[in-house]
PLY file of the C-alpha trace (Angstrom):
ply
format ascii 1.0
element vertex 160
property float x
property float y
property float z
element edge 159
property int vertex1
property int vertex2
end_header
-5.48 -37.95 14.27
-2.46 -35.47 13.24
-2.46 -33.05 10.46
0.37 -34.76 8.58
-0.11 -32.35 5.51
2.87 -29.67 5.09
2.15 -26.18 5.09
1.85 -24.61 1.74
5.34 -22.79 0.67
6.08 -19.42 -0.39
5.16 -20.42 -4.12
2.08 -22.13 -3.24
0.52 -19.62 -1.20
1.77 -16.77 -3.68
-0.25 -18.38 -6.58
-3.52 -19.18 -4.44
-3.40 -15.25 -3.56
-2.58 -14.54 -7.25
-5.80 -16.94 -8.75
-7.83 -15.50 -6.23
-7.61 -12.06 -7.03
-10.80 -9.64 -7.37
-11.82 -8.96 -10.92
-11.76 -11.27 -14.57
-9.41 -13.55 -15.56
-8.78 -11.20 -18.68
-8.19 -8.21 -16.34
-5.84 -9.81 -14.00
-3.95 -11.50 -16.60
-3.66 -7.73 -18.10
-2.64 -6.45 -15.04
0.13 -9.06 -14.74
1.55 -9.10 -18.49
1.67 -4.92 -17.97
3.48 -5.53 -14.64
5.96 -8.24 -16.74
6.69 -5.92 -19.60
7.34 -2.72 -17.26
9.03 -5.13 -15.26
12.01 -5.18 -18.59
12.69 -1.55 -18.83
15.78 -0.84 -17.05
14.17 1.73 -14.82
14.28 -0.46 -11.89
13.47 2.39 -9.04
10.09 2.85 -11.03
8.65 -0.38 -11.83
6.22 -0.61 -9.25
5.14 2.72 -9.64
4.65 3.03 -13.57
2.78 -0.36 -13.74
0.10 0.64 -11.41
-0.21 3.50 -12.73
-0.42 2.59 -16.06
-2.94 -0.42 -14.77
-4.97 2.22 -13.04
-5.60 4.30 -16.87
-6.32 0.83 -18.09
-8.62 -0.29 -15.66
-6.65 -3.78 -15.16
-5.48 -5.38 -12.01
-3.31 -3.36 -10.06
-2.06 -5.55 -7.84
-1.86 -8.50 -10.76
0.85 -5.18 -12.55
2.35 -5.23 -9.20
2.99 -9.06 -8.94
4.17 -9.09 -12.93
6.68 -6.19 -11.61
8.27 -8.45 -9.22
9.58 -10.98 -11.41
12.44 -8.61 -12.26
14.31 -8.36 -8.25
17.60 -8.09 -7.31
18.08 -11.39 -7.04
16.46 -12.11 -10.98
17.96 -8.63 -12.35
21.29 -9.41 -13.24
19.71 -11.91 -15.81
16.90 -9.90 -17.33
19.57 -6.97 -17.31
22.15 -9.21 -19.63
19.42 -10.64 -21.65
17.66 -6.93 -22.24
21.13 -5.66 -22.53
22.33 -8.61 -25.50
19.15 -7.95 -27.07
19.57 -4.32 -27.33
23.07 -4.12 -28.04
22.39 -6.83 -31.22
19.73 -4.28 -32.45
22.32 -1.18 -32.06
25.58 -2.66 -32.82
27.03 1.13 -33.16
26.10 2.33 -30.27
27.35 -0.61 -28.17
30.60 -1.28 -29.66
32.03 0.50 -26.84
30.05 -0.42 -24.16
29.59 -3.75 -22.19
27.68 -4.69 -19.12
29.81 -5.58 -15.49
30.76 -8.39 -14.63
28.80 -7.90 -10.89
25.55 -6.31 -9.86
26.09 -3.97 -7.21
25.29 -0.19 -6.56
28.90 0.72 -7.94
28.34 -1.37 -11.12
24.97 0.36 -11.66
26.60 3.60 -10.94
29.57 2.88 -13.76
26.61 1.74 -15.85
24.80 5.36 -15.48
27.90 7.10 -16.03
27.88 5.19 -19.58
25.43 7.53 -20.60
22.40 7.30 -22.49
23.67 5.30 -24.66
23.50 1.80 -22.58
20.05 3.51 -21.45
19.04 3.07 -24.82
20.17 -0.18 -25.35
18.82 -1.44 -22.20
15.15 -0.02 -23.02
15.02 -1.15 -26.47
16.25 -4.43 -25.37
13.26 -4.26 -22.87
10.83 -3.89 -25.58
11.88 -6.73 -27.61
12.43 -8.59 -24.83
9.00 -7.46 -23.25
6.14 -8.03 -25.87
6.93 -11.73 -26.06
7.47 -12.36 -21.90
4.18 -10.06 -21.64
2.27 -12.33 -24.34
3.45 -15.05 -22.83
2.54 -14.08 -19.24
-0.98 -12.85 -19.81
-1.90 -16.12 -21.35
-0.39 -18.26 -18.91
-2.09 -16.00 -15.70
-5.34 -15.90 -17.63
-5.49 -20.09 -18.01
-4.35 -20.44 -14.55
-7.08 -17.94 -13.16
-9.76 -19.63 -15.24
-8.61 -23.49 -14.84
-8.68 -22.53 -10.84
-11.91 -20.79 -10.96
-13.75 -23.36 -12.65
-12.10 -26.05 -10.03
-13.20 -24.09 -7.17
-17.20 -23.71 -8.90
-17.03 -27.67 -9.14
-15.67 -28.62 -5.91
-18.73 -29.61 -3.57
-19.21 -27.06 -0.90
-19.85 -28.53 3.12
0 1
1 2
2 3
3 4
4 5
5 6
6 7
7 8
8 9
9 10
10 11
11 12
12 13
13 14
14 15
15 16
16 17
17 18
18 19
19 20
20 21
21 22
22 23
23 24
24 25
25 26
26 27
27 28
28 29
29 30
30 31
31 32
32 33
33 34
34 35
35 36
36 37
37 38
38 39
39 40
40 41
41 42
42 43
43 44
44 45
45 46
46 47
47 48
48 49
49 50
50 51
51 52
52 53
53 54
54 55
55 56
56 57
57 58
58 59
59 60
60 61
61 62
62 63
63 64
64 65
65 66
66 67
67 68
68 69
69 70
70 71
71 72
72 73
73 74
74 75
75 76
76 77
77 78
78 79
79 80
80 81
81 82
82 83
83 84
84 85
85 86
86 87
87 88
88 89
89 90
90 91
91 92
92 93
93 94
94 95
95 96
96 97
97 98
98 99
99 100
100 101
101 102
102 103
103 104
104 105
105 106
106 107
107 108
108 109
109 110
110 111
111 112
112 113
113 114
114 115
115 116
116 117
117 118
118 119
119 120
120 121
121 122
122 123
123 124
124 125
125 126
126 127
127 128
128 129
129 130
130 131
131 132
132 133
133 134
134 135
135 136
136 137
137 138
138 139
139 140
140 141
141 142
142 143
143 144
144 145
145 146
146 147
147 148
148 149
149 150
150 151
151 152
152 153
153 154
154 155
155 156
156 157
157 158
158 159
């Protein structure tokens, strides 16, 4: 008789790796709302880097930081950019009078964006903050249910 099942996409094997990952569901979920706040700064080259290493201190999940990290790629950026950018520039109206965001992302955009200054640096990273604590909150609960819900499926399925 043929297999007629699919095999498991991208998504579905990411999460099964994710679920399954070494330590407790509080300590991956930590790991993973860490990885989503860092993941809002506008320090893009660093991400990675500063959320396992600030995992590491912690003791949470590194690789769970790691994975929260990645929801912020170049293909998501441009959003969380706009949306950390909005946020900010609503919380320093002065400071971004004069500045706006372009209308492409691209290594010359990012470029004109540096040459802005600290200024949209600031307004980026504050923007990240606010933007942050809530996405983070609302990360480590949602990892944390989903490690736990998937854990106690796996202790109740019958073993062969």
């Amino acid at each position: 008789m043929a297999n007629t099942e699919s095999p498991p996409g991208i998504f579905t094997r990411a999460y099964r790796r994710f679920v399954a990952l070494r330590g407790t569901p509080r300590e991956i979920a930590l790991g993973f709302a860490l990885g989503l706040f860092v993941g809002m700064s506008p320090y893009m080259m660093c991400h990675t880097v500063t959320a396992v290493f600030l995992a590491s201190l912690l003791r949470w999940n590194k690789l769970s930081a790691a994975a929260g990290v990645f929801i912020t790629n170049p293909v998501t950026a441009p959003f969380f950019y706009a949306l950390t950018f909005n946020v900010g520039a609503a919380l320093m109206p002065e400071t971004a009078a004069h500045l706006s965001l372009p209308g492409e992302f691209s290594v010359a955009a990012l470029m004109a964006v540096i040459r802005s200054g600290p200024e949209i640096l600031w307004i980026l990273t504050i923007g990240g903050v606010v933007t942050g604590i809530p996405i983070a909150l609302a990360g480590f609960f949602a990892a944390e249910r989903l490690i736990r819900a998937y854990r106690r499926r796996r202790l109740r399925r019958p073993r062969d």
